[in-house]
ZAMARGU-4260 file (C-alpha; in steps of 0.2 Angstrom, whole numbers, plus 5000, padded with zeros to 4 digits):
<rodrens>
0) 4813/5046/5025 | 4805/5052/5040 | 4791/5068/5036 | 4803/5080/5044 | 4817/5075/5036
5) 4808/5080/5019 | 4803/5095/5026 | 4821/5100/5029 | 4827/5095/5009 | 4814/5105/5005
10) 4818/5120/5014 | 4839/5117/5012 | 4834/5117/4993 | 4822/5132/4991 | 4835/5139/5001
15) 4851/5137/4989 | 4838/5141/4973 | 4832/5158/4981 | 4851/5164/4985 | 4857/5158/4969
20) 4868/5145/4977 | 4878/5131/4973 | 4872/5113/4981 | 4891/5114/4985 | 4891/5129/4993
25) 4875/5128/5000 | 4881/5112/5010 | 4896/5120/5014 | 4884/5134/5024 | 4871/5123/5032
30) 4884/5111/5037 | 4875/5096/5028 | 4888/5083/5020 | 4887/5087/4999 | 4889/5067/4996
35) 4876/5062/5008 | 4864/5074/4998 | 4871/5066/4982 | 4868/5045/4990 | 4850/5052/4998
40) 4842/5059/4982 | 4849/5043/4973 | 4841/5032/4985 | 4826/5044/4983 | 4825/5043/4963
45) 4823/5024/4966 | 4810/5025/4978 | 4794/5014/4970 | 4779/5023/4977 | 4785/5043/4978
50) 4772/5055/4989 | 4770/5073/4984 | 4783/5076/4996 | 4798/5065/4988 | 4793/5072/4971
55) 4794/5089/4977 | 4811/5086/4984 | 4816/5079/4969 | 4810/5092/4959 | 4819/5104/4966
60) 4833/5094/4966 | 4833/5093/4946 | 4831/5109/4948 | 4847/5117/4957 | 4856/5107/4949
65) 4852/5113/4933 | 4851/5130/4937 | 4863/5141/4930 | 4875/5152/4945 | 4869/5169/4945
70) 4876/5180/4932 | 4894/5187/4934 | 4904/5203/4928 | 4911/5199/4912 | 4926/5208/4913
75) 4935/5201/4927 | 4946/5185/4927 | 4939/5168/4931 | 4924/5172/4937 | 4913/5159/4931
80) 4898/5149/4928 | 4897/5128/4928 | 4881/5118/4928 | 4877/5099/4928 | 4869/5094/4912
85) 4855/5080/4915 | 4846/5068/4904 | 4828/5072/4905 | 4819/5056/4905 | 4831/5049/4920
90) 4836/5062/4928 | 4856/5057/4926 | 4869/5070/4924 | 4878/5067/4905 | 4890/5080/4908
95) 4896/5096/4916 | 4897/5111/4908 | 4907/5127/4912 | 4909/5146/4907 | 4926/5155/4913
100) 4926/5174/4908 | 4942/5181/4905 | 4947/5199/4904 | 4949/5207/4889 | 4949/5188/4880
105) 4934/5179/4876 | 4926/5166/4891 | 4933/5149/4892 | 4918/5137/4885 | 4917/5120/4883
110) 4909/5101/4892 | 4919/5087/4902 | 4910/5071/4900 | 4906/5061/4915 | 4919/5049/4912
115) 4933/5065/4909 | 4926/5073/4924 | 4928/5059/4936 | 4945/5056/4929 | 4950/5074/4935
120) 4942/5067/4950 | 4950/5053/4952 | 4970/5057/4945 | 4972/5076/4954 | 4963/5074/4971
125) 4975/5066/4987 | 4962/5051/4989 | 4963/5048/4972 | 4980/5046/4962 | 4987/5063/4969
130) 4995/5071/4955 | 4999/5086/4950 | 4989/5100/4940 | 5002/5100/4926 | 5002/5080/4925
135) 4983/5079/4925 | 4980/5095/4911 | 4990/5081/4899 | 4977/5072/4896 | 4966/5086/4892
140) 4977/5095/4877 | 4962/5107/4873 | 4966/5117/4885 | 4983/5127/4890 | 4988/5122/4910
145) 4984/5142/4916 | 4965/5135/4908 | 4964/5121/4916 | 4968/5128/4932 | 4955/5140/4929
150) 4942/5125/4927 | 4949/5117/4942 | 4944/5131/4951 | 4926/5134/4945 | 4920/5117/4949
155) 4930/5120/4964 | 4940/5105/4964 | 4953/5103/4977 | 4966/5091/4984 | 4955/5088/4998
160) 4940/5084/4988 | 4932/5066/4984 | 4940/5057/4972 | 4923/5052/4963 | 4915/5065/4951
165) 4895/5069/4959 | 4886/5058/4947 | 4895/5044/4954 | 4887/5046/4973 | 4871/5047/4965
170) 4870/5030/4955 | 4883/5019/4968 | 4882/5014/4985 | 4893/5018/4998 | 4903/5001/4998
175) 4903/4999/4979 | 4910/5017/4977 | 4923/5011/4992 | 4927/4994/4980 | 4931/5005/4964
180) 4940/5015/4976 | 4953/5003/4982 | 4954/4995/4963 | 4959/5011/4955 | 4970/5016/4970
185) 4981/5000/4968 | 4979/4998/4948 | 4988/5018/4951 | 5000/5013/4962 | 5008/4997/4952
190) 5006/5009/4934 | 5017/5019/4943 | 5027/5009/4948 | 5028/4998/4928 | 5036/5015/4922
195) 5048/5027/4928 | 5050/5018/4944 | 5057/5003/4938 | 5066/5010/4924 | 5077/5018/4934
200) 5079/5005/4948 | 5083/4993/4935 | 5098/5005/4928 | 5103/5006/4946 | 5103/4988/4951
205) 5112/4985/4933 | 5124/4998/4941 | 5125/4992/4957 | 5128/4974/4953 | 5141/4974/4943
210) 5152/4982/4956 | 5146/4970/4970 | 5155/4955/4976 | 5153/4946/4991 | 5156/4958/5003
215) 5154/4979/4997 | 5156/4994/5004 | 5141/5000/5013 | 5143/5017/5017 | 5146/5019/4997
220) 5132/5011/4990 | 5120/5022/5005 | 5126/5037/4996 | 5124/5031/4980 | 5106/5026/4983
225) 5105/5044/4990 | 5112/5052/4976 | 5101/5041/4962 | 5085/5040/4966 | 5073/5054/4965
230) 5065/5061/4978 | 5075/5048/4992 | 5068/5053/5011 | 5072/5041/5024 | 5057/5041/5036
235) 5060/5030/5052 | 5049/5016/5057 | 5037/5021/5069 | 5037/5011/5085 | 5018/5010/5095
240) 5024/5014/5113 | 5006/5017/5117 | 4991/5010/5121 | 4980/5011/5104 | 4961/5008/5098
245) 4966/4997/5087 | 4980/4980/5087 | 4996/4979/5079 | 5000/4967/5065 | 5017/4959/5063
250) 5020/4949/5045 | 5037/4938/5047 | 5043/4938/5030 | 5054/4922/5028 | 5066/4914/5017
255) 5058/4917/5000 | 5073/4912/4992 | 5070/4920/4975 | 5078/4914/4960 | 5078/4896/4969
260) 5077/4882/4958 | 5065/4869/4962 | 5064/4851/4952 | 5049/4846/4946 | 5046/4830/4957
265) 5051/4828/4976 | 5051/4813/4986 | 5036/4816/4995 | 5024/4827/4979 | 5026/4837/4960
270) 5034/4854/4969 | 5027/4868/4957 | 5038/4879/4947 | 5043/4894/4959 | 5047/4908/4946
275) 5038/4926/4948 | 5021/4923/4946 | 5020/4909/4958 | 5029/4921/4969 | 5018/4936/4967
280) 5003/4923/4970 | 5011/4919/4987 | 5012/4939/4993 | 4994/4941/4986 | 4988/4925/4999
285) 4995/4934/5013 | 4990/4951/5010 | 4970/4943/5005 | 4971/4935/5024 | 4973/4953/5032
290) 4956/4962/5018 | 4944/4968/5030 | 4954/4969/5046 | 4962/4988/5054 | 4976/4988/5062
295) 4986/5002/5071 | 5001/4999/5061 | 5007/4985/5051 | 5027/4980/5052 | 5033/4968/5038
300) 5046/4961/5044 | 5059/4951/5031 | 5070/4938/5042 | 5083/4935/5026 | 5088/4924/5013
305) 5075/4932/5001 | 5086/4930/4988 | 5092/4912/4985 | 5112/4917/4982 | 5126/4927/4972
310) 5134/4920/4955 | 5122/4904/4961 | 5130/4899/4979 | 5129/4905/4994 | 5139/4921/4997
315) 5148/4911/5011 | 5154/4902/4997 | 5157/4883/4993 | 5137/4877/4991 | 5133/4879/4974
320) 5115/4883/4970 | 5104/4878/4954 | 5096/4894/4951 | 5085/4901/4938 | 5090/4919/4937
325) 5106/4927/4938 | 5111/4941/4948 | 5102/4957/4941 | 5087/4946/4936 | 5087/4941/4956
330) 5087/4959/4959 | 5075/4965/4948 | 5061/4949/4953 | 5065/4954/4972 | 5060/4972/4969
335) 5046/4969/4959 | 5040/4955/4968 | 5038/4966/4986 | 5034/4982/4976 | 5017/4974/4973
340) 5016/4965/4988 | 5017/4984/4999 | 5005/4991/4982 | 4990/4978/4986 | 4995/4977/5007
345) 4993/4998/5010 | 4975/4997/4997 | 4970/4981/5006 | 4971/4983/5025 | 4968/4996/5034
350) 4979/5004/5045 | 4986/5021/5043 | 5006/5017/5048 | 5014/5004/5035 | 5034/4999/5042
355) 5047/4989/5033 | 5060/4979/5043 | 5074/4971/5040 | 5088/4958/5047 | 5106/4964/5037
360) 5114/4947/5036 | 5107/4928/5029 | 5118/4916/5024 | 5109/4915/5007 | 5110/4932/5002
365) 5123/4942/5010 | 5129/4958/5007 | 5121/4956/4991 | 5102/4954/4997 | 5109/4969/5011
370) 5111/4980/4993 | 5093/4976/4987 | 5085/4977/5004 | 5091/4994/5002 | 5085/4995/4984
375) 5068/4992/4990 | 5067/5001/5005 | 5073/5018/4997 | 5058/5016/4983 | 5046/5010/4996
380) 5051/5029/5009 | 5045/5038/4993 | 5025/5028/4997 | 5025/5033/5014 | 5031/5016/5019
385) 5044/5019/5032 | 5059/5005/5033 | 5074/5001/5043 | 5087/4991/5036 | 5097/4984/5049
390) 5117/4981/5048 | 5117/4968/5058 | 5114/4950/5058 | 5103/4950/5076 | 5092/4968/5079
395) 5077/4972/5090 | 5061/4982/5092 | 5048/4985/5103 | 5031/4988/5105 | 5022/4992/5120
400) 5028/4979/5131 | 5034/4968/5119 | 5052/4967/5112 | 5055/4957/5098 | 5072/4950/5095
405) 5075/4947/5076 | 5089/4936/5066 | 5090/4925/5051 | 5099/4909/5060 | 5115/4908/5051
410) 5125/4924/5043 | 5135/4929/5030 | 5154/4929/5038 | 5153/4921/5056 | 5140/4911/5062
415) 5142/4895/5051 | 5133/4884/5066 | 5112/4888/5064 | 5099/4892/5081 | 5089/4876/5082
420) 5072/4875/5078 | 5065/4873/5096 | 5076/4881/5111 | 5089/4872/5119 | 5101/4876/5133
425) 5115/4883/5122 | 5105/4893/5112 | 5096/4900/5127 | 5112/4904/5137 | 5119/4915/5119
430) 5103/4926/5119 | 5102/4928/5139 | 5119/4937/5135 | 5114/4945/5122 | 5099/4953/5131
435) 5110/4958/5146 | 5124/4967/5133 | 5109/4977/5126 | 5101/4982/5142 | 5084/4976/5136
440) 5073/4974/5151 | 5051/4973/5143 | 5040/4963/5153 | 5038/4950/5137 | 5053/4946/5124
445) 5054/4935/5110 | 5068/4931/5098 | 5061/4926/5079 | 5070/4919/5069 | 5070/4911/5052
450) 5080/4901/5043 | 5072/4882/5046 | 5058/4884/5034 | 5046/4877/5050 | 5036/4884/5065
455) 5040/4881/5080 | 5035/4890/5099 | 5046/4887/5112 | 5044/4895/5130 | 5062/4900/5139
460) 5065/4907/5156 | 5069/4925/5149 | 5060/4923/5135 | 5051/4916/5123 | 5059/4909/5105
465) 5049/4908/5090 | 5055/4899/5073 | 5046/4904/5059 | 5042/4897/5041 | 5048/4900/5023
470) 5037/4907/5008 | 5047/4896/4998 | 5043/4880/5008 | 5052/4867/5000 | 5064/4861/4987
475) 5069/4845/4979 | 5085/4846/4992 | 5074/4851/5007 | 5062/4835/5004 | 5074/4820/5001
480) 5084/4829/5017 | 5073/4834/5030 | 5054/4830/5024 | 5042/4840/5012 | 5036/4857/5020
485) 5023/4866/5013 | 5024/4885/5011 | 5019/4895/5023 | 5023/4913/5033 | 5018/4917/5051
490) 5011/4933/5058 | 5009/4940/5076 | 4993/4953/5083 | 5000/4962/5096 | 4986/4970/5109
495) 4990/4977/5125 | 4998/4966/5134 | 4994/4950/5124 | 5001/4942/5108 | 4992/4932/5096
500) 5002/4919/5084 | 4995/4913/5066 | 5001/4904/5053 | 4997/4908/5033 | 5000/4890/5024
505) 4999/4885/5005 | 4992/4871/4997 | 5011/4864/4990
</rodrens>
């Protein structure tokens, strides 16, 4: 710390002490950030070999923060007092004590711990879990709601504040605070979603799937989404027309087939069981490739056949499937399954715009993986995840220059002949058409599809056609057919006026 740096703590603090201020409210005054304070003096306790200067500093550092808030009037309500109580050897505050006078009623007394104080921290502030004053007073039955609103507003904790209590600036660093951060941020987000959440989804899909068969009525099962879940809000997908800092991430999410059985010997390898865990292991192997990275926004977008079949075939009907979970179970893994996925993706990488897309018809799934799509997007709205659900088996989106032409490969009613894994003449001349009919006219267009379980880049005159892979990779069937394929999924970066394609690939 450079000499006139000390010379300014020194001042700042003899300042706050002589005006019987807060360290809060004295940062809020000199315009200094009240968590720097809190990392600089940590750093500064540590410090081996302390001049007069640093202990000085420190001193008067013990000492604000130990000092009580001048005297109030007694008889007026919630005015207050609250100090930091500190361990004298080290320095360390043990706890945080407050005094809220009421009038005509005797003050409001008592100690949070440092672990009950960063917990109010942590579950009431928007950084933290977000919830609200009523929720968070639960868990401290001592005291009525109106009182804990009232301690609230003594330490002066706000929605906006940090979601870490101040001892925890002064004994952790910057990026270990940011670690803890994202941990408790997710751990939040999935207990939320291990209750109430799932309760009632599961009553719905229970619902839901028993009045399903292979084909449903659409505009019915909208409303009765709508009308069931709590808090529904449909927030549309934000498109990136403009040019931006930061790139633009595209995750093609394909052919997971869930509930898919899989035998436990192929004619190439030992194919591993492909139940929940294995699939959630999958989804956490994506989302780990992206840690560390920002992006503009992030589109997830699903190509079809997540879910393996109805009633165990294909919803076309006539190939029977050896499944391992039946309807509701398929339902219920599916949501779960991408709930967690999105849970660790919006903690893990950064970007502050998270999208969900959709095709509306796969051969696999049909109508019914249609219904859960829309299951999932209606929970996902209520996270800030905005999703599109398309109806219709081939859709389109655009960003900047770039249009991007999605479809599964074959659907659920007409199309029984599949796109090719590379491009060929007929499939070229079907989506030529297809881009005059819609009037699409960017400078760079790509049609993706799924379907195959294989990547594969093929450059058009029009445009360019792009087969993905499949998280599920390959099954006893797939091997002895058409060769072993390991699991994989394939993303796109999209900056400016460039593209960038990768792959994401498993071990089996």
């Amino acid at each position: 710390m450079k000499q006139a740096t000390k010379s300014s703590y020194i001042k700042f603090f003899n300042d706050a002490i002589n005006n019987n201020r807060s360290l809060k409210a004295q940062c809020t005054i000199s315009g200094k950030n009240i968590n720097t304070v809190y990392m600089t003096m940590r750093n500064l306790r540590k410090k081996e070999n302390k001049d007069e200067d640093d202990k000085k500093i420190l001193e008067l550092y013990d000492r604000l923060k130990d000092t009580k808030k001048k005297e109030v009037k007694k008889d007026t309500d919630d005015a207050s007092n609250t100090w930091e109580i500190r361990d004298e050897e080290t320095g360390k505050i043990t706890g945080y004590k407050f005094e809220i006078f009421r009038r005509n009623k005797p003050a409001i007394t008592g100690v949070f711990t440092r672990n009950e104080m960063n917990s109010v921290y942590r579950m009431y502030t928007y950084y933290g879990s977000g919830l609200t004053q009523q929720i968070v007073s639960r868990y401290f039955p001592d005291y009525s709601l109106i009182d804990f609103k009232r301690i609230l507003r003594a330490f002066n904790i706000t929605k906006a504040s940090s979601p870490f209590a101040p001892h925890m600036y002064e004994e952790y660093t910057e990026d270990e605070l940011k670690e803890m951060h994202l941990r408790e941020k997710e751990n939040d987000f999935l207990k939320r979603i291990e209750k109430d959440e799932v309760k009632d989804l599961r009553a719905l899909v229970t619902k839901l799937t028993k009045e399903t068969s292979k084909s449903l009525n659409k505009e019915l099962i909208e409303d009765t989404i709508k009308n069931t879940v709590k808090d529904y809000k449909e927030l549309p997908v934000n498109i990136n027309n403009k040019e931006a800092k930061y790139p633009d991430l595209i995750i093609w999410l394909s052919d997971l087939h869930i509930g898919a059985y899989n035998a436990k010997y192929s004619s190439f390898v030992q194919l591993p069981s492909y139940d929940v865990p294995e699939i959630k292991s999958r989804l956490s192997r994506i989302v780990e490739s992206f840690v560390g990275q920002e992006y503009h926004s992030v589109y997830v977008v699903n190509l079809g056949d997540s879910i393996d079949g109805f009633n165990k075939e294909t919803t076309r009907g006539g190939h029977e499937l050896p499944e391992i979970l039946d309807n509701k179970e398929i339902s219920e893994a599916f949501i779960e399954c991408m709930m967690e996925f999105f849970a660790t993706l919006t903690v893990k990488v950064k970007s502050k715009d998270f999208n969900y897309l959709s095709i509306g018809e796969s051969n696999h799934g049909g109508d019914f993986e249609w219904l859960n799509q829309k299951l999932l997007a209606a929970y996902l709205t209520k996270y800030n995840i905005k999703s599109y659900i398309s109806n219709y088996p081939i859709d389109n989106f655009i960003i900047g220059d770039h249009q991007f032409l999605y479809v599964h490969g074959k659907d659920n009613n007409s199309q029984t002949r599949q796109f090719p894994l590379t491009l060929n003449p007929q499939t070229e001349l079907f989506f030529a058409n297809y881009i005059a009919e819609k009037g699409i006219c960017s400078p760079h267009i790509y049609v993706v599809k799924g379907d195959l379980h294989n990547y594969a880049y093929t450059t058009g005159k029009q445009f360019d056609y792009i087969s993905v892979g499949s998280m599920y990779g390959s099954s006893n069937y797939i091997t002895a057919n058409f060769g072993h394929t390991k699991w994989s999924i394939n993303y796109t970066i999209v900056k400016d006026k460039d593209i960038l394609m990768g792959t994401i690939k498993g071990n089996n």
